[in-house]
N, CA, C and O of each residue as an XYZ file, in Angstrom:
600
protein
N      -8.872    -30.803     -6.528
C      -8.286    -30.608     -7.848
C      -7.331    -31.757     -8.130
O      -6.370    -32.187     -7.492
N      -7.819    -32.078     -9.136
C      -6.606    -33.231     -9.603
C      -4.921    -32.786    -10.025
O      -4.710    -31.941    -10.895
N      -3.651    -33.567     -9.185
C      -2.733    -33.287     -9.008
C      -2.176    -33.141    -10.493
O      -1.361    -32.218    -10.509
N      -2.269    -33.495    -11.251
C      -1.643    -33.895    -12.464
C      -1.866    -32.746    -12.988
O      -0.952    -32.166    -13.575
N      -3.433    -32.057    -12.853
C      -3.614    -30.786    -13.430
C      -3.132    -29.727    -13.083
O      -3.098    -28.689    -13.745
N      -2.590    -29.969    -11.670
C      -2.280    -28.604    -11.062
C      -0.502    -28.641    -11.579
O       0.252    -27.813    -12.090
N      -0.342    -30.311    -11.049
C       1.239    -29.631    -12.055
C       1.303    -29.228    -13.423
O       2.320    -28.607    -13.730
N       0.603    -29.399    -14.162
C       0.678    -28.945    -15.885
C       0.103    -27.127    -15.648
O       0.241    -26.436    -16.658
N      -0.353    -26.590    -14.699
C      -0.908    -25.536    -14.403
C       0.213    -24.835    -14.157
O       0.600    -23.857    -14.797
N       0.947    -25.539    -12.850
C       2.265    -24.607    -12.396
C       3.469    -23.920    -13.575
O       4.137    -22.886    -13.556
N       3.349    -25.043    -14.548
C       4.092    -24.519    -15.771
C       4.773    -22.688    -16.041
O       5.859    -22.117    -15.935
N       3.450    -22.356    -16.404
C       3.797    -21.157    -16.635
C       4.138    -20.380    -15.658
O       5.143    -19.670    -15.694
N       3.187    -20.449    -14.514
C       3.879    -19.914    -13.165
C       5.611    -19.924    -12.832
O       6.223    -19.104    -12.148
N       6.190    -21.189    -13.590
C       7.326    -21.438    -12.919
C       8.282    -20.680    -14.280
O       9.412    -20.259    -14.032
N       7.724    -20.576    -15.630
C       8.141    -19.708    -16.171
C       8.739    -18.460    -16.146
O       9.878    -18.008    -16.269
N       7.318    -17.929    -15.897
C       7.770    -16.586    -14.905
C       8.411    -16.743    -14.388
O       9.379    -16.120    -14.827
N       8.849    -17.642    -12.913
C       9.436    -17.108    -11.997
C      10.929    -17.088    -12.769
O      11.693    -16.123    -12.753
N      11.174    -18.377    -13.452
C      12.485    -18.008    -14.113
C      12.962    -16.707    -14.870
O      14.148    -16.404    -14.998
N      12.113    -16.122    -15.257
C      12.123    -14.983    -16.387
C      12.385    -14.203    -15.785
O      13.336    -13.503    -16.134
N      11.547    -13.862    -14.335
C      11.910    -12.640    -13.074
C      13.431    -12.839    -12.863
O      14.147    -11.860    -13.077
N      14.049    -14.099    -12.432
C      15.184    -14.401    -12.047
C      16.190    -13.776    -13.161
O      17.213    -13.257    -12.714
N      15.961    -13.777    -14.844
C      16.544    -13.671    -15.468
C      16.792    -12.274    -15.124
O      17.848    -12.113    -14.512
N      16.247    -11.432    -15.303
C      15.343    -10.136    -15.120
C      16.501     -9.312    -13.883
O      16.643     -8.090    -13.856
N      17.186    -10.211    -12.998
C      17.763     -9.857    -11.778
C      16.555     -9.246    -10.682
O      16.757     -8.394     -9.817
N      15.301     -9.908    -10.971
C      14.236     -9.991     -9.636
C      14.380    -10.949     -8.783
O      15.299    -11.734     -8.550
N      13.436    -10.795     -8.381
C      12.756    -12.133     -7.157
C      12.626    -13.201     -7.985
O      12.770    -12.815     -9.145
N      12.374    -14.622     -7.905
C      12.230    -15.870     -8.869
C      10.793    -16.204     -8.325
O      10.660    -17.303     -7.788
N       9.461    -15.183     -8.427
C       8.794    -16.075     -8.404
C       7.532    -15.479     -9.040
O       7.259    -14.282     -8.954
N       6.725    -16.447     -9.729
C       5.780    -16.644    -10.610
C       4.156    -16.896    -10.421
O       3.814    -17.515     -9.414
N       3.155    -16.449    -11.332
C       1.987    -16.804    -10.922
C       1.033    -16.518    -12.332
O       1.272    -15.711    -13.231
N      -0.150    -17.479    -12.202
C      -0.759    -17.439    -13.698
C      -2.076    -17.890    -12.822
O      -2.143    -18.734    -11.928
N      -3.324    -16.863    -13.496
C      -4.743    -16.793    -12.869
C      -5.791    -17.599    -14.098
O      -6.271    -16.944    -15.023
N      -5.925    -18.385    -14.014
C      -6.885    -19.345    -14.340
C      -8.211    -19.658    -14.379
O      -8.733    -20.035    -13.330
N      -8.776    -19.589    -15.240
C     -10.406    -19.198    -15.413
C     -11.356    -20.700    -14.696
O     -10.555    -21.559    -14.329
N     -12.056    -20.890    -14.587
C     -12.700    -22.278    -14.650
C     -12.734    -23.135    -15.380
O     -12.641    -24.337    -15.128
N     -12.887    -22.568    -16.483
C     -12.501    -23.269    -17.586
C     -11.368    -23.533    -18.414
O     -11.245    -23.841    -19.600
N     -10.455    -23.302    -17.334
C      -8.983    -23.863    -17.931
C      -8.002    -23.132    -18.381
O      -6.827    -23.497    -18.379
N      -8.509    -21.804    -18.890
C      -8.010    -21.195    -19.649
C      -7.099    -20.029    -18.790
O      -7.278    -19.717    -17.613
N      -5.825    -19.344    -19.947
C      -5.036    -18.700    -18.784
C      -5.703    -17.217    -19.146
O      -5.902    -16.642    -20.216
N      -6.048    -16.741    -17.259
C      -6.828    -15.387    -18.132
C      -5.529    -14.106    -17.959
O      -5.714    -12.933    -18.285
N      -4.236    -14.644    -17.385
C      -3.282    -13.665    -17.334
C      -2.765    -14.216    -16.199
O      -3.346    -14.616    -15.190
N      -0.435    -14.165    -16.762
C       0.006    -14.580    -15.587
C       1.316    -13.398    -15.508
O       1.406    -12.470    -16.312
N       1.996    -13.567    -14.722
C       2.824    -12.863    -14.335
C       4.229    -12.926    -13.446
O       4.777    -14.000    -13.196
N       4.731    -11.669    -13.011
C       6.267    -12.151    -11.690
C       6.529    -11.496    -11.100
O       6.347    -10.321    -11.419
N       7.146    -11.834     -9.820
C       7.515    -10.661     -8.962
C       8.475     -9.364     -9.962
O       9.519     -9.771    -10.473
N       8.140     -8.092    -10.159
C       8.526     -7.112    -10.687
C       8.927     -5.506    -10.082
O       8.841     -4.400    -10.616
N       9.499     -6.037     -8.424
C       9.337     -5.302     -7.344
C      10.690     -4.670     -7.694
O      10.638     -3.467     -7.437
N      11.771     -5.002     -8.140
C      13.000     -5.238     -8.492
C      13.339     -4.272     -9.787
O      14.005     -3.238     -9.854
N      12.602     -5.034    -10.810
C      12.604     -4.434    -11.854
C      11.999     -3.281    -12.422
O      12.426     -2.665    -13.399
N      10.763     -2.965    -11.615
C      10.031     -1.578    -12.331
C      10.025     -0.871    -10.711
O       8.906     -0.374    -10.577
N      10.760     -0.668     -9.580
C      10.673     -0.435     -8.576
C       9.867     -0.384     -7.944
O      10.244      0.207     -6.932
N       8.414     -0.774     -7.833
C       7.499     -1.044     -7.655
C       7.090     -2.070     -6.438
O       6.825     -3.245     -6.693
N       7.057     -1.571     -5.149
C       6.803     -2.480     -4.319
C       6.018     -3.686     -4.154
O       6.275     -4.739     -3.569
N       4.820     -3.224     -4.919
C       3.253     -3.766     -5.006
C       3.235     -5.153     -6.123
O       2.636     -6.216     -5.959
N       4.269     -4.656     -7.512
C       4.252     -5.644     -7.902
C       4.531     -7.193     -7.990
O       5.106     -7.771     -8.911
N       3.919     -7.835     -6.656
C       4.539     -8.784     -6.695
C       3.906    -10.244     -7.815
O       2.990    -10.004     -8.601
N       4.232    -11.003     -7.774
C       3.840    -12.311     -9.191
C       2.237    -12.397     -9.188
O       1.555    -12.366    -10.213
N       1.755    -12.505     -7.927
C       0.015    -12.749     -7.848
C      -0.667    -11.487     -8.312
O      -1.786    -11.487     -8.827
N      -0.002    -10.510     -8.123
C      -0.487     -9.070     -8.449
C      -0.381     -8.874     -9.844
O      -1.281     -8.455    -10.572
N       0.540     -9.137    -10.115
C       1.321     -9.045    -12.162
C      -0.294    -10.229    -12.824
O      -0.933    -10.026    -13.856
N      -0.506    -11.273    -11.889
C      -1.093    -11.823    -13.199
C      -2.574    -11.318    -12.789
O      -3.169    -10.937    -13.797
N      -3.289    -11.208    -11.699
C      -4.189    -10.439    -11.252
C      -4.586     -9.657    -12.609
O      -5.328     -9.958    -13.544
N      -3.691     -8.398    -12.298
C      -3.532     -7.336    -13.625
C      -3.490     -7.572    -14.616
O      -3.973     -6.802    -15.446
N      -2.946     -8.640    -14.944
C      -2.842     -9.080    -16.983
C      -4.242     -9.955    -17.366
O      -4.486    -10.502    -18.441
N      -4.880     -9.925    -16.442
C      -6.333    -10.822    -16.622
C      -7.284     -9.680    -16.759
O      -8.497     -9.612    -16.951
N      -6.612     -9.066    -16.644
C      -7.900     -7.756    -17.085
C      -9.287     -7.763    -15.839
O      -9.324     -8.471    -14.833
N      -9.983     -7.096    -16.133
C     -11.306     -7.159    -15.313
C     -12.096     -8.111    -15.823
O     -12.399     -8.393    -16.982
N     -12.454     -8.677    -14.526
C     -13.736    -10.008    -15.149
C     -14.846     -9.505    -14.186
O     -14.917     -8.652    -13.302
N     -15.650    -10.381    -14.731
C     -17.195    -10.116    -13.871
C     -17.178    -10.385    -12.704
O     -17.556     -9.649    -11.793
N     -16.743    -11.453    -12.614
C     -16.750    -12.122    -11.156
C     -15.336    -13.295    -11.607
O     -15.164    -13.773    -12.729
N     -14.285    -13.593    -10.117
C     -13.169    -14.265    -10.160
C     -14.025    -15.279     -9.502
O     -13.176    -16.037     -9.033
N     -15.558    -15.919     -9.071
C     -15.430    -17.269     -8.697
C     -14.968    -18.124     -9.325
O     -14.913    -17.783    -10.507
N     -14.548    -19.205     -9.135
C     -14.422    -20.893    -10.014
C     -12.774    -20.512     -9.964
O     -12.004    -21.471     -9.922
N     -12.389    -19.590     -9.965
C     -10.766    -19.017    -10.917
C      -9.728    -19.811    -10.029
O     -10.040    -19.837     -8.839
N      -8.867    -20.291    -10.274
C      -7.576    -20.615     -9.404
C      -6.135    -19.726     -9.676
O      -5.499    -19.607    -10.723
N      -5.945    -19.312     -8.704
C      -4.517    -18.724     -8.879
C      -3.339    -19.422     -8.416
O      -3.097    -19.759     -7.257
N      -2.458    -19.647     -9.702
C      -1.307    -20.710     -9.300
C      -0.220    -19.771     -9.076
O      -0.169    -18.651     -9.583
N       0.683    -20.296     -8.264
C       1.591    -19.268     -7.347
C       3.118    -20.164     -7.307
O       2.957    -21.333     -6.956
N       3.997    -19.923     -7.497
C       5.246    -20.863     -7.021
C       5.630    -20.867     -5.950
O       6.380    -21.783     -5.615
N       5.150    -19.519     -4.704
C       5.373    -19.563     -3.616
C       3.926    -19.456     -2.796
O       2.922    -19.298     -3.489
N       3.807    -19.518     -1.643
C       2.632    -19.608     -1.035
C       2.563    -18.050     -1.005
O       3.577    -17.353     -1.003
N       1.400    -17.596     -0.984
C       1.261    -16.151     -1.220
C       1.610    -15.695      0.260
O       1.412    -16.210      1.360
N       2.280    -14.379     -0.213
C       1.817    -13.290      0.787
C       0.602    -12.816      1.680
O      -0.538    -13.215      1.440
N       0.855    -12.047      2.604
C      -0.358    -11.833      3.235
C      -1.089    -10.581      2.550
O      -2.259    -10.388      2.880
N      -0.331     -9.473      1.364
C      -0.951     -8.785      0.723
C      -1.833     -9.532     -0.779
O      -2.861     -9.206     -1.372
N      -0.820    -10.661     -0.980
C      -1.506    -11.315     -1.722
C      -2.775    -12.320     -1.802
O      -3.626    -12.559     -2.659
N      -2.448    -12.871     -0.281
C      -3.912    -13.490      0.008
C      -4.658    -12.703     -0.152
O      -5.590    -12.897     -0.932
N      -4.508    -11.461      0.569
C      -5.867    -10.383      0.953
C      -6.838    -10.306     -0.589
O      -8.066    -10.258     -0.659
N      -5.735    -10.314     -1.868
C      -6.180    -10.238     -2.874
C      -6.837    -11.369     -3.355
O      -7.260    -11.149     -4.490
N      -7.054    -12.317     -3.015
C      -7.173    -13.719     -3.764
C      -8.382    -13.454     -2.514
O      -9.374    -13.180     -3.189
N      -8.653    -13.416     -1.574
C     -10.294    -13.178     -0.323
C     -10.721    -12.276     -0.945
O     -11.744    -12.503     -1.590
N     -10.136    -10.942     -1.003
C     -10.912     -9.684     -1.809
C     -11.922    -10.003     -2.920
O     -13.003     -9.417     -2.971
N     -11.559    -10.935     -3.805
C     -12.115    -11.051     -5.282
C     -12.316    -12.612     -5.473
O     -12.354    -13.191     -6.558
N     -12.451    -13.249     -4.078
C     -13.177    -14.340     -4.371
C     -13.035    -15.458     -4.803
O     -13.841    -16.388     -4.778
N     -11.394    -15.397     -5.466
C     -10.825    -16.385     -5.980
C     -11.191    -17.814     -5.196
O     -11.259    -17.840     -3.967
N     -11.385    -18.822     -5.892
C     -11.761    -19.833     -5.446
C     -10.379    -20.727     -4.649
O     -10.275    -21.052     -3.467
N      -9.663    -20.899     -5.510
C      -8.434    -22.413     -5.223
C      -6.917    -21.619     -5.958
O      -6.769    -21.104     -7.067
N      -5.913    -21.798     -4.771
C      -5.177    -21.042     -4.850
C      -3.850    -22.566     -5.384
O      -4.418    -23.598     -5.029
N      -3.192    -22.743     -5.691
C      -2.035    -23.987     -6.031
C      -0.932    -23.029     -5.885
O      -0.644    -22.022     -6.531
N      -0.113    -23.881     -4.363
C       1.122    -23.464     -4.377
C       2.107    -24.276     -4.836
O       1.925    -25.472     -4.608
N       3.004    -24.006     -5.361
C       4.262    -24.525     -5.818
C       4.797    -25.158     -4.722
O       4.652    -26.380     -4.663
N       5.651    -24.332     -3.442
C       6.284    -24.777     -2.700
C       5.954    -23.623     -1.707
O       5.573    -22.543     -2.161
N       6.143    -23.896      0.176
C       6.133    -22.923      1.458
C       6.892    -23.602      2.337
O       6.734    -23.862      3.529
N       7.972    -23.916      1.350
C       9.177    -24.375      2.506
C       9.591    -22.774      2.942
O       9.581    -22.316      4.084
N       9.990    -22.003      1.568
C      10.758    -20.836      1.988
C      10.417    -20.108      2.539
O      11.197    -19.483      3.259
N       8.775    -19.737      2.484
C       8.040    -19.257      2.723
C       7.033    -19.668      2.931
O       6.547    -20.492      2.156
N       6.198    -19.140      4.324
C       5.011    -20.168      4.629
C       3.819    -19.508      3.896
O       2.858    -20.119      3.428
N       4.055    -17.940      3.860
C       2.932    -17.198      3.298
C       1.468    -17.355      3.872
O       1.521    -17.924      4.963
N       0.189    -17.039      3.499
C      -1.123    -16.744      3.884
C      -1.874    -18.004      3.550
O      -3.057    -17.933      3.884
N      -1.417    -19.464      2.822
C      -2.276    -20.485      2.408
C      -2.850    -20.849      3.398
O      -4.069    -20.706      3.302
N      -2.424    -21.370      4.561
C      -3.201    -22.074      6.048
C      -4.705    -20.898      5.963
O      -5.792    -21.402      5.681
N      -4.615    -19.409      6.222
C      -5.404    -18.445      6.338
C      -6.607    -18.400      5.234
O      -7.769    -18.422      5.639
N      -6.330    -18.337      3.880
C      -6.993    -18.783      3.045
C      -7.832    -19.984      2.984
O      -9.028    -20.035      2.700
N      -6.776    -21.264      3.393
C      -8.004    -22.697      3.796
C      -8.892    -22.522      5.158
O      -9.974    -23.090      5.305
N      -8.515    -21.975      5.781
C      -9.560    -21.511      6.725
C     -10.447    -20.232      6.802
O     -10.854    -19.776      7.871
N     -10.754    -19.608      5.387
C     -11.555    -19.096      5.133
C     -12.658    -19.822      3.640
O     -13.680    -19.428      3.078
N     -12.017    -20.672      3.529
C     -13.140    -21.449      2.381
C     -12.345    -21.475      0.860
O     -12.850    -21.762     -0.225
N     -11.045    -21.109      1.127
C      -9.885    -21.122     -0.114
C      -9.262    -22.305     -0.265
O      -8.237    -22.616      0.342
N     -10.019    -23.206     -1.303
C      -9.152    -24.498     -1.906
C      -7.700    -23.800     -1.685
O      -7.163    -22.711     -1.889
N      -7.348    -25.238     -1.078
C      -5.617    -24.952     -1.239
C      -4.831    -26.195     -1.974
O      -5.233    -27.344     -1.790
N      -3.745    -25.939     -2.778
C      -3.526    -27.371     -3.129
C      -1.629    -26.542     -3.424
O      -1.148    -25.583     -4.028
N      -1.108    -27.796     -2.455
C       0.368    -27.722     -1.745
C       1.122    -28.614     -2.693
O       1.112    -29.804     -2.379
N       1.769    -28.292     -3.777
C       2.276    -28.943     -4.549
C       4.306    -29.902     -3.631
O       5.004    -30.910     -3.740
N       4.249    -28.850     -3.016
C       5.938    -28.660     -2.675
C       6.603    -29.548     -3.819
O       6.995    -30.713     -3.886
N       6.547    -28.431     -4.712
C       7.467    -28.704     -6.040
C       9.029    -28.949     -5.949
O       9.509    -28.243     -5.062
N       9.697    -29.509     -6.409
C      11.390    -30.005     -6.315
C      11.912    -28.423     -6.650
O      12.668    -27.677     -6.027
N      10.938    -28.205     -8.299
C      12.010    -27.268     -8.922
C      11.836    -25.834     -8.568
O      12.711    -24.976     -8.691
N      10.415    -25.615     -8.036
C      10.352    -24.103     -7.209
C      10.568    -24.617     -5.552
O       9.754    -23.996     -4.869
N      11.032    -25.135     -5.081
C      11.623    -25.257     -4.251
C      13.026    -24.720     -4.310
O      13.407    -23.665     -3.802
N      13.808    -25.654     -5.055
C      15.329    -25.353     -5.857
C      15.586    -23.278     -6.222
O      16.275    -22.300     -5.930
N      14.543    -23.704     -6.955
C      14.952    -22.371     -7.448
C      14.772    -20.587     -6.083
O      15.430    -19.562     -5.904
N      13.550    -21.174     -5.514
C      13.696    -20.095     -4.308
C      15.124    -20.695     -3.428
O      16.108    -19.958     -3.489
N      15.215    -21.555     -2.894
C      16.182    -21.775     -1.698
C      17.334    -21.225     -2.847
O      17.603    -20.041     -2.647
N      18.012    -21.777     -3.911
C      19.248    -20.819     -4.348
C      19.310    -19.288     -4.455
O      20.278    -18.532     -4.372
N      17.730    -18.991     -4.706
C      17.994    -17.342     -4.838
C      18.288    -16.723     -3.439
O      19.029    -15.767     -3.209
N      17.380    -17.640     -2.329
C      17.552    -17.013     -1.139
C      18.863    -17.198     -0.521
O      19.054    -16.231      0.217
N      19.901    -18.046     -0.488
C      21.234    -18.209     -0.391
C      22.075    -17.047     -1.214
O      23.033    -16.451     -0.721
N      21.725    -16.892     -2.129
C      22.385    -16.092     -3.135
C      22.082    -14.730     -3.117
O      22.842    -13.950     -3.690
N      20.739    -14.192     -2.345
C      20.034    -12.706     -2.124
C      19.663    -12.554     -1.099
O      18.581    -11.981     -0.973
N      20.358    -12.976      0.028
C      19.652    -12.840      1.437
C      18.741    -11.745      1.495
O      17.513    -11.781      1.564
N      19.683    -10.545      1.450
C      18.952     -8.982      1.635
C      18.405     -8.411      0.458
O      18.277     -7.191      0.554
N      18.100     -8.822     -0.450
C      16.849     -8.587     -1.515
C      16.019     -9.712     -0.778
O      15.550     -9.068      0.161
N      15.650    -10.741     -0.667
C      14.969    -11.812     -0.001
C      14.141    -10.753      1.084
O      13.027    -10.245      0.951
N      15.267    -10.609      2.359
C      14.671     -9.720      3.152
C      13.861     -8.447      2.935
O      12.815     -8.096      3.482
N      14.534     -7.893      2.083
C      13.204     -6.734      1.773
C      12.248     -7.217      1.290
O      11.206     -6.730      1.730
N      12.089     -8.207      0.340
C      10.885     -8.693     -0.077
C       9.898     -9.061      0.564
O       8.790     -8.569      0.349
N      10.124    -10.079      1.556
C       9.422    -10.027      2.349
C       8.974     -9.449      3.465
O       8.376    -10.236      4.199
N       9.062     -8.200      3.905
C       9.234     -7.189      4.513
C       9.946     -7.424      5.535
O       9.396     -7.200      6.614
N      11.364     -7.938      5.562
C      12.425     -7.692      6.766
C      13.286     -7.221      6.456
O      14.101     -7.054      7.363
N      13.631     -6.791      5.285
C      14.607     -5.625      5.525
C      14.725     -4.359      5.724
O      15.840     -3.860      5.873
């Protein structure tokens, strides 16, 4: 995937994640992408806000894309490297090419995914970088539950 595209992709992803942040959630974001470019639904971590464990950003835009026939060709852009509930979802349904923002903070399921046949494309973005490392300084123990250590 060409880099240029994937950063003009992360956009909205990183939207979200700001909006979650606004929100007093998690800061992070994700927008599911058709083959053809188009956004078929994105979303944010909303684990926080609607108490909802499950909802995390890959899941929110998952859901706002409605049902499709088939998720081949699709890329799901992520600001953090997904979860391991979230990979499962992105193998489950076939998703083709996953674009992470940044896995400094988090290493998440991408390595697992490229070694199952999941384009991976590792942006390590400045500004979702920035923006997780301050929340995680600033929310240790929301951080920790999120990712299941607390």
């Amino acid at each position: 995937m060409d880099l240029e595209l994937a950063r003009r992709w992360l956009a909205p992803a990183l939207d979200e994640a700001r909006a979650g942040l606004k929100e007093g959630g998690v800061p992070i974001g994700a927008a599911l992408f058709g083959a053809d470019g188009v956004v078929l639904g994105r979303g944010r971590n909303r684990r926080v806000q609607d108490g909802d464990p499950a909802m995390h950003a890959e899941t929110a835009a998952f859901r706002a894309a409605g049902r499709q026939r088939s998720y081949r060709g699709t890329t799901m852009v992520t600001t953090l490297s997904p979860c391991w509930y979230c990979s499962g979802l992105v193998r489950q349904f076939g998703i083709s090419r996953v674009v992470v923002g940044e896995a400094r903070s988090f290493p998440g399921g991408h390595e697992w995914l490229a070694d199952h046949g999941v384009e991976i494309v590792l942006l390590d973005d400045p500004a979702c970088t920035a923006l997780m490392r301050d929340f995680i300084e600033g929310n240790p123990e929301l951080w920790n539950e999120d990712i299941g250590e607390g």
